[in-house]
KEMI-349837 format. One record per residue (C-alpha): x, y, z. Coordinates in steps of 0.05 Angstrom, whole numbers, plus 32768, in hexadecimal, padded with zeros to 4 digits. Example, Ala and Ser with C-alpha at 12.3 -4.5 7.8 and 13.67 -1.06 7.14 Angstrom:
REM KEMI-349837
80F67FA6809C81117FEB808F
***
This chain:
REM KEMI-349837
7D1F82EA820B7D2E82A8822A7D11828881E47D4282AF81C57D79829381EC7D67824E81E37D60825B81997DA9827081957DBC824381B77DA1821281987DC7823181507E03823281747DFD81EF818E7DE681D081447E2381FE812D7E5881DC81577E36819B81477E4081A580F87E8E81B780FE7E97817C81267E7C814D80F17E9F816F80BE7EE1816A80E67EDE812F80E77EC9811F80A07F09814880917F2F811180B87F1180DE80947F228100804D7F64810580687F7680C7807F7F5080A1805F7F298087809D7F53804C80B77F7A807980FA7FB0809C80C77FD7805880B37FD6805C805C7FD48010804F7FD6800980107FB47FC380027F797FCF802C7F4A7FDA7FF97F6A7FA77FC47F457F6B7FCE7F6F7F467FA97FA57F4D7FE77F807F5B80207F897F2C80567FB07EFA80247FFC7EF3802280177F187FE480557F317FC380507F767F9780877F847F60808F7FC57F5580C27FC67F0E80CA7FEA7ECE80BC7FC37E8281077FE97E7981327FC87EAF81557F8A7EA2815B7F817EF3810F7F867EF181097F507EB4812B7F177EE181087F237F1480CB7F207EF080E27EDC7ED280F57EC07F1380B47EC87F3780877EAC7EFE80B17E797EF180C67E697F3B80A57E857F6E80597E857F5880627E377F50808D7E337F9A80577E5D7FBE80107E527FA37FF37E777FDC80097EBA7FCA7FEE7EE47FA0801F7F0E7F7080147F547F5C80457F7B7F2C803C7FC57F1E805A7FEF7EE88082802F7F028073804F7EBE8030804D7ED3800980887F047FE380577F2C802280297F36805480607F468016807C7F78801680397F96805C80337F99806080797FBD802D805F7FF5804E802380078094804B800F8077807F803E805980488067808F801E806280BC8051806B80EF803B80348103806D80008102805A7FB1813780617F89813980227F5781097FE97F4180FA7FAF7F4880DC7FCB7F9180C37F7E7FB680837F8F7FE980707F56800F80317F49803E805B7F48807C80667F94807280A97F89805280CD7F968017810C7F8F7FF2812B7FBB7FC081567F977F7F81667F587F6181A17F397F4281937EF87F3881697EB17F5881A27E977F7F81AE7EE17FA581687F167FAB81457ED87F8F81577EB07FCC813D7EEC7FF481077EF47FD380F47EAE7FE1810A7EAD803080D87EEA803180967EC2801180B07E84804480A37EBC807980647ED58069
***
């Protein structure tokens, strides 16, 4: 009788041993294994641990178009040592992106061009170089 015990016991030990795992497997598949925080660029390896600057914009919007314009032919030559990403709303992956970075940024989106920066900041618009370009250039001297 006492081998019985120790046999279910055992089972229930092994048991209790296999939800556990798979618990915390579950956590894993749900947040994705870094403590809960989405970051976004973690497994780009483009970005990670480099100082970037995302554009989030659509081919349709003319805001999106200058902005465009003014980073190649401004910004990529004023800050060499940031990389430059731009994403296409239109397209699933971009808009999924886009989506991650405004839940952990905590910024809702409304309009494109959408600005992400490595400092884990980001800036919404853009009229022209002299006004959101000026911004956008403060921001890549802060990075």
């Amino acid at each position: 009788m006492k081998k019985n015990q120790n046999n279910l016991l055992n089972k229930s030990m092994l048991q209790y041993i296999f939800l556990a795992v798979l618990g915390i497997l579950a956590l894993f598949a749900i947040f994705g294994g870094n403590g809960g925080s989405s970051n976004p660029v973690a497994q780009d390896s483009d970005l990670a641990g480099k100082k970037y600057m995302i554009l989030f914009h659509s081919n349709s919007c003319p805001h999106c178009r200058d902005a465009i314009k003014f980073i190649d032919n401004t910004l990529k030559s004023e800050f060499p040592d940031v990389v430059f990403k731009r994403y296409e709303t239109s397209e699933p992956q971009a808009r999924a992106l886009l989506n991650e970075f405004s839940a952990r940024l905590k910024f809702s989106v409304r309009y494109v061009p959408v600005a992400v920066f490595s400092n884990d900041k980001f800036m919404i618009g853009f009229d022209n170089a002299e006004g959101m370009g000026q911004d956008y250039r403060n921001m890549l001297k802060s990075l």
